[in-house]
Backbone bond lengths (Angstrom), bond angles and torsions (degrees), N, CA, C in turn:
res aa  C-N    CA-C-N  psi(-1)  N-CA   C-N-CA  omega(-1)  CA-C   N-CA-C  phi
1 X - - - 1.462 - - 1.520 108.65 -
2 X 1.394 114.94 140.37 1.158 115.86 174.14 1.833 125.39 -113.32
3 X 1.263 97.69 119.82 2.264 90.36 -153.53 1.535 70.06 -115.36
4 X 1.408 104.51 127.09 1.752 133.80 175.84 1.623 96.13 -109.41
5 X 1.269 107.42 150.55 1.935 120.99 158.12 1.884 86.34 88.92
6 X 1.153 111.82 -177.46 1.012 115.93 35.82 1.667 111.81 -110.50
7 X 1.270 118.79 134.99 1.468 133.15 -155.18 1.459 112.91 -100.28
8 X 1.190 122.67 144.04 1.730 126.51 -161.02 1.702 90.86 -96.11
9 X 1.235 103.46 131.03 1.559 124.52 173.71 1.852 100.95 68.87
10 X 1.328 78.32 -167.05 2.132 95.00 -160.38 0.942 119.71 -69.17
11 X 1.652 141.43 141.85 0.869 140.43 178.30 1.787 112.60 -134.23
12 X 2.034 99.92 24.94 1.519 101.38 -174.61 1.293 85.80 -105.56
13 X 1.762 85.96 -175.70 1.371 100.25 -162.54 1.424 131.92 77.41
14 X 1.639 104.98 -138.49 2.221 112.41 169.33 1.393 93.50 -82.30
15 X 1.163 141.53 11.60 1.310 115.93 -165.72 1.378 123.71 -105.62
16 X 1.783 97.03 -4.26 1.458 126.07 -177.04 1.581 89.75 -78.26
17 X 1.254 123.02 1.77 1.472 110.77 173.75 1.739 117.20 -104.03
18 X 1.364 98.37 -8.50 1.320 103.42 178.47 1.349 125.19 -106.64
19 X 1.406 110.49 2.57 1.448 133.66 -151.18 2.043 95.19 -91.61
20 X 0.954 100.76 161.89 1.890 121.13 -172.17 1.698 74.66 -114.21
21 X 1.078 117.47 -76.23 1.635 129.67 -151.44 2.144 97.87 -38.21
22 X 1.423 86.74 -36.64 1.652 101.98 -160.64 1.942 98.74 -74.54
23 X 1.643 98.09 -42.97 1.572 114.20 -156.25 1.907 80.26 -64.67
24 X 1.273 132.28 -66.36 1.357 125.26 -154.53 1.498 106.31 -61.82
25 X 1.244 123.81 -33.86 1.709 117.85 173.41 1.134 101.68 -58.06
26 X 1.489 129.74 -61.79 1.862 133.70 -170.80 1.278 111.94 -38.56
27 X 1.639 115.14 -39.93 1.624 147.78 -145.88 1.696 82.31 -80.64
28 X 1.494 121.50 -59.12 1.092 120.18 -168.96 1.555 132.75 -71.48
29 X 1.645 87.07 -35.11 1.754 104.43 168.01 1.241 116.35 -57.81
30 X 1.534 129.83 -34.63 0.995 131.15 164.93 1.255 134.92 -42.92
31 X 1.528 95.57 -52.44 1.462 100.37 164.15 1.524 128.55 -73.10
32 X 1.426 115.78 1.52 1.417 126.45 173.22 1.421 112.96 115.87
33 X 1.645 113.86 -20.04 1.675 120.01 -149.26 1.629 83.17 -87.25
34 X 1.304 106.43 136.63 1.940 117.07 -177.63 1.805 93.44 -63.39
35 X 0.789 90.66 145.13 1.969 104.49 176.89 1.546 121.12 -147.62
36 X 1.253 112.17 129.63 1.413 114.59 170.24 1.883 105.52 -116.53
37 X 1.168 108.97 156.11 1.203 147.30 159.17 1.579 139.71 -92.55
38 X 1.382 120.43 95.94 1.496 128.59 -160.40 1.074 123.62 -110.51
39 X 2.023 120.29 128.80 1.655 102.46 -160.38 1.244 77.33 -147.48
40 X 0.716 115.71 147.26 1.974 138.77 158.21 1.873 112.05 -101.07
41 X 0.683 118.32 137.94 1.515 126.54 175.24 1.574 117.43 -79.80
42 X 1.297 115.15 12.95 1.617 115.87 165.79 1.239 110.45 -123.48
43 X 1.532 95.63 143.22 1.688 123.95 -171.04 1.883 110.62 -92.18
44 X 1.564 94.84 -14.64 1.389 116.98 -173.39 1.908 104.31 -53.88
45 X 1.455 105.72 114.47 1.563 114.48 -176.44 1.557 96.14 -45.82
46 X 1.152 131.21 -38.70 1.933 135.97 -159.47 1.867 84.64 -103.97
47 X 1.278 150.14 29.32 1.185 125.43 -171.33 1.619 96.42 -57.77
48 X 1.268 103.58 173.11 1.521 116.22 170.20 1.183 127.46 -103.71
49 X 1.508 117.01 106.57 1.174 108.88 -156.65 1.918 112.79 -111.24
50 X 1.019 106.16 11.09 1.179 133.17 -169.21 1.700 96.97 -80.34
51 X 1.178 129.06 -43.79 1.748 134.85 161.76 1.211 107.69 -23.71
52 X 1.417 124.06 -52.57 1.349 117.02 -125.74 1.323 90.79 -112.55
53 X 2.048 137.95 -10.04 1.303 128.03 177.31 1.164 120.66 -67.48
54 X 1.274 144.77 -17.97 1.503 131.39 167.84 1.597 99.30 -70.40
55 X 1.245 121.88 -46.58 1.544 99.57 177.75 1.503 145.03 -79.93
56 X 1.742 97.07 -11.73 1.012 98.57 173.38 1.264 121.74 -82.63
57 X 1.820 118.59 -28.78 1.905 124.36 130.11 1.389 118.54 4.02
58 X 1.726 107.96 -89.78 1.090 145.52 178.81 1.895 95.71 -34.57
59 X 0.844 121.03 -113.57 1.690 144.66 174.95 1.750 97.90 -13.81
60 X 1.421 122.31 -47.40 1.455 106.22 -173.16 1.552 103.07 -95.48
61 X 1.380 129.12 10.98 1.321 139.10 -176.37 1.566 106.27 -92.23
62 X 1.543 94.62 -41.62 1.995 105.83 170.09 1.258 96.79 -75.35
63 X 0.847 137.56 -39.13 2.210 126.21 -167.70 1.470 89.31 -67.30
64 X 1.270 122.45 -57.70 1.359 102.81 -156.36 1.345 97.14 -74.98
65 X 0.958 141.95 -31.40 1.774 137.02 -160.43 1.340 113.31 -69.52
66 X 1.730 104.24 -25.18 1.988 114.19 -152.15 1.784 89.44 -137.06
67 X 1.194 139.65 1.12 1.373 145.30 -162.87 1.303 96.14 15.06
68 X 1.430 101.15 172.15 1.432 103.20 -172.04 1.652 100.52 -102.75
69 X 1.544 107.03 -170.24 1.724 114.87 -167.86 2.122 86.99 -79.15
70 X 0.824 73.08 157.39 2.077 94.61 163.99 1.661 93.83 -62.97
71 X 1.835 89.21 118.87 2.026 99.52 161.63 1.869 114.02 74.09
72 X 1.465 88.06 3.83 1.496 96.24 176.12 1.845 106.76 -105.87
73 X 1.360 116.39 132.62 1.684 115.94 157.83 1.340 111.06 -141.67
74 X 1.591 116.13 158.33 1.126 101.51 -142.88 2.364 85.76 -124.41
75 X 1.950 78.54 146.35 1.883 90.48 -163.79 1.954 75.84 -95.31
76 X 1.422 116.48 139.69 1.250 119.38 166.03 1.491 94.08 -127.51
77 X 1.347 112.21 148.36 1.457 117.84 177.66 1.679 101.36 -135.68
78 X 1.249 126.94 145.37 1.100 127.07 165.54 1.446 131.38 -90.28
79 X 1.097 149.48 -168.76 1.333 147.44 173.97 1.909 91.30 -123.10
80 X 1.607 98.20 167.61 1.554 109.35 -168.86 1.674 92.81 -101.49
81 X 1.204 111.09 86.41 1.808 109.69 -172.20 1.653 100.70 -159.39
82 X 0.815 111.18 149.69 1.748 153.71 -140.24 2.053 67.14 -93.48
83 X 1.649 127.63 150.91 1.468 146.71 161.26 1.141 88.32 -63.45
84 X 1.172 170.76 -63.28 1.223 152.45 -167.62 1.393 128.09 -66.70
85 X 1.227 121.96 -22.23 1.829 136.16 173.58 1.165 93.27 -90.69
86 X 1.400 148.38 -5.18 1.487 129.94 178.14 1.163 98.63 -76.11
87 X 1.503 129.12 133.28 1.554 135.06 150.43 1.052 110.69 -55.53
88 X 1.311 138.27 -43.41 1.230 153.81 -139.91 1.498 148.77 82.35
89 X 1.305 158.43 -166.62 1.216 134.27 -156.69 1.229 122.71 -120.48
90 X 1.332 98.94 129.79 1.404 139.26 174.00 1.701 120.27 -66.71
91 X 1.614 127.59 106.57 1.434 124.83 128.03 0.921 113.75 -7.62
92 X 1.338 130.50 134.67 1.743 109.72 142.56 1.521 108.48 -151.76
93 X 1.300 129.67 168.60 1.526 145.84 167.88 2.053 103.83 -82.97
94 X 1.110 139.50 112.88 1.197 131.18 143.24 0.967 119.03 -15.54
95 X 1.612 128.96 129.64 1.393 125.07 -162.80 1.480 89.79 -111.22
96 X 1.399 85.87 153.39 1.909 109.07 178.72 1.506 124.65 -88.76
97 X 1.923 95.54 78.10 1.372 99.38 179.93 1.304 109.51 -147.89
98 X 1.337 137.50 -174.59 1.757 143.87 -135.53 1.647 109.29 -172.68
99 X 1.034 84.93 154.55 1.872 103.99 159.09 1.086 127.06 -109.08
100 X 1.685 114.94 131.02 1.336 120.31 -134.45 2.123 62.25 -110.49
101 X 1.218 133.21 129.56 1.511 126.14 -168.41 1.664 108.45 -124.29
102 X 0.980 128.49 119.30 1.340 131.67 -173.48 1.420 120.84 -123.94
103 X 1.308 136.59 157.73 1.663 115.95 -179.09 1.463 85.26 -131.25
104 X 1.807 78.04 149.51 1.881 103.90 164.08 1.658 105.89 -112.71
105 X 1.363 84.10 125.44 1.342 107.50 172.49 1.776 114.12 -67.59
106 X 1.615 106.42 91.08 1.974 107.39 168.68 0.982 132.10 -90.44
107 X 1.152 123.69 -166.17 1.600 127.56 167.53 1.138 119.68 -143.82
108 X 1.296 139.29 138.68 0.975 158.73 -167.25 1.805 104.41 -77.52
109 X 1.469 121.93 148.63 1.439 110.58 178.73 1.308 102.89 -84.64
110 X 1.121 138.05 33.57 1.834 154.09 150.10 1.500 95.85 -84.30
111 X 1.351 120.20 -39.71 1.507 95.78 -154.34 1.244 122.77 134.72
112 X 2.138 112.26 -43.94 1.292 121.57 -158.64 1.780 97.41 -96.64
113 X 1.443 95.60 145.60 1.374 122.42 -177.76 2.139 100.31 -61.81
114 X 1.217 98.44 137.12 1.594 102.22 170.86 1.429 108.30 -148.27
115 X 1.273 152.25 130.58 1.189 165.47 79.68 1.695 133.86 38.04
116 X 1.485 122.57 84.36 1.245 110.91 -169.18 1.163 109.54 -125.67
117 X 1.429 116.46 143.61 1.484 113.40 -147.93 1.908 89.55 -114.40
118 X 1.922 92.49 129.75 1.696 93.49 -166.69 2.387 75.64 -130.29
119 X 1.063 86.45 -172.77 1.188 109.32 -161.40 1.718 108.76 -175.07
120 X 1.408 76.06 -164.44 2.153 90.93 -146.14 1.410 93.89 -148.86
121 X 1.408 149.46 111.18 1.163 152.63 176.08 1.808 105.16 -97.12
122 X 1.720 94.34 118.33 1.413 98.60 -158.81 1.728 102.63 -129.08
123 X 1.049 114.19 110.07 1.631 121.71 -158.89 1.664 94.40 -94.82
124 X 1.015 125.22 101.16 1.604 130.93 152.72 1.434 136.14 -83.63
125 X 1.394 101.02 31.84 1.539 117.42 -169.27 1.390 116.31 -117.55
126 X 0.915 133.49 100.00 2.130 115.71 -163.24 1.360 112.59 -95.84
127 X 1.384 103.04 -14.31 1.729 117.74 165.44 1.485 118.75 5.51
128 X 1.208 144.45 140.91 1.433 123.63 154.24 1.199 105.58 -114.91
129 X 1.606 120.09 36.98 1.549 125.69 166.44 1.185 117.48 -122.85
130 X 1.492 122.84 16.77 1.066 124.33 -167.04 1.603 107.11 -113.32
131 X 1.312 109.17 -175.11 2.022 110.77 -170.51 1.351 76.40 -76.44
132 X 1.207 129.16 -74.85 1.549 131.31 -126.33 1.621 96.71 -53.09
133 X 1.367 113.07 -23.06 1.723 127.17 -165.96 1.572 110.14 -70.08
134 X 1.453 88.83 -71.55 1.729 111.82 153.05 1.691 114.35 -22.22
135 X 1.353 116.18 -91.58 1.050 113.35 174.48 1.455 132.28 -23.75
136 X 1.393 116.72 -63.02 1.185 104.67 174.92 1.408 126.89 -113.87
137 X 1.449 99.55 50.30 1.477 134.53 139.72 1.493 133.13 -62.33
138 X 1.451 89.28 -43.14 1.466 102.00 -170.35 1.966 100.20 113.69
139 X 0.952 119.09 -11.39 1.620 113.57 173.17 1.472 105.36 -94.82
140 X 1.564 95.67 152.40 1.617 126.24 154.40 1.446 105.70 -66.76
141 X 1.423 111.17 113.28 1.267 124.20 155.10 1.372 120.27 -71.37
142 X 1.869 113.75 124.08 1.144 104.29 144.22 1.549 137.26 -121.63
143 X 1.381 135.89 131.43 1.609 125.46 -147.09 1.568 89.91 -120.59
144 X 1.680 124.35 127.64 1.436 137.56 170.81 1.193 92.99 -79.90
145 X 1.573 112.70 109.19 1.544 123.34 166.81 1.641 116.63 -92.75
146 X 1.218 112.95 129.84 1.527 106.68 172.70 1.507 119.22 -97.94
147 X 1.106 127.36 151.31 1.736 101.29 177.34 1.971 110.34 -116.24
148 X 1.007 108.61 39.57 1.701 135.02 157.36 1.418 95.23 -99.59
149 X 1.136 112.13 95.68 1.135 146.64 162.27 1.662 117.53 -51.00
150 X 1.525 102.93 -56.80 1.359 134.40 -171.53 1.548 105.72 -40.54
151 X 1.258 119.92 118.69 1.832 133.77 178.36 1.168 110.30 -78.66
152 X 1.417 112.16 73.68 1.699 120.02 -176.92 1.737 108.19 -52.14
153 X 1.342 107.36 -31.67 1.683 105.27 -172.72 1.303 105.62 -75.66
154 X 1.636 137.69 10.82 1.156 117.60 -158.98 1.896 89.62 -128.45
155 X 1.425 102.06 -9.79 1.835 93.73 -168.95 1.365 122.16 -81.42
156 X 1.521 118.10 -11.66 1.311 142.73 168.89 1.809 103.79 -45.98
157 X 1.529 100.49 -50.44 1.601 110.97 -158.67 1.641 91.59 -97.14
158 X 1.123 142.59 -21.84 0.948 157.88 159.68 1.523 126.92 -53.14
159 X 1.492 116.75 -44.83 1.047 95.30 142.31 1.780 152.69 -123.19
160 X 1.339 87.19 54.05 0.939 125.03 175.64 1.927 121.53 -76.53
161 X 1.201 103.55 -28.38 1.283 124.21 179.38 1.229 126.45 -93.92
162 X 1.104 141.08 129.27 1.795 148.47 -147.84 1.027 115.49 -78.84
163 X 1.372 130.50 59.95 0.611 172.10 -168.88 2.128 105.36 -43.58
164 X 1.224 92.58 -65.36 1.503 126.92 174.99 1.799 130.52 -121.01
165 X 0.998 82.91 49.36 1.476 111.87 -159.97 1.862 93.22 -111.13
């Protein structure tokens, strides 16, 4: 088994696409070995990470007991809450949201202009099955990631179009 993170801040949502914590579980599923992925929602250098060992116990105690489906690993994210404010854990669908990404123009104490890329995390999903929902619920999200990428609902209409024409 391969247990990645546990990783400071979020990794629900698009962000499971940007994530290292996420890429080495996928990395492993690939190769067949069941893998989870672990994120806590604090950026805090001292976060507390001591919350999250009975469940992260718990959660890799079910993978190994029930394995997971073929090409599936699973992104778990935590909420920033004390073992006692956890409701407890949540299924969920990845919610359908983005970074709205903008740069500020800095300067260097030389003088020279540099570029830092800030953003706006903008959730357009109202779901109450989704992480982003979960999360700030008070539940541990967990999201069945596949890493087939491929938009099976879209190749029907796809090839449909002239492709070679």
């Amino acid at each position: 088994m391969c247990v990645s993170g546990v990783n400071h801040g979020s990794n629900s949502s698009i962000n499971v696409i940007y994530s290292g914590t996420m890429s080495a579980a996928v990395e492993a599923g690939i190769e067949g070995i069941p893998a989870i992925g672990f994120s806590l929602l604090d950026f805090n250098w001292n976060a507390d990470f001591e919350t999250m060992k009975p469940f992260i116990r718990k959660i890799t105690l079910e993978v190994l007991e029930n394995s997971l489906p073929k090409g599936v690993v699973l992104n778990v994210n935590f909420p920033k809450l004390t073992k006692e404010n956890i409701k407890g854990i949540k299924i969920c669908r990845q919610a359908k949201a983005r970074w709205v990404e903008k740069f500020d123009k800095r300067q260097t104490p030389q003088g020279r202009d540099y570029y830092w890329l800030a953003g706006e995390f903008v959730n357009q999903d109202k779901g109450e099955d989704t992480d982003e929902w979960a999360l700030e619920n008070g539940y541990i999200s967990v999201v069945p990631v596949q890493f087939d990428l491929t938009a099976h609902h879209a190749t029907q209409e796809l090839n449909t179009w002239k492709w070679n024409e």
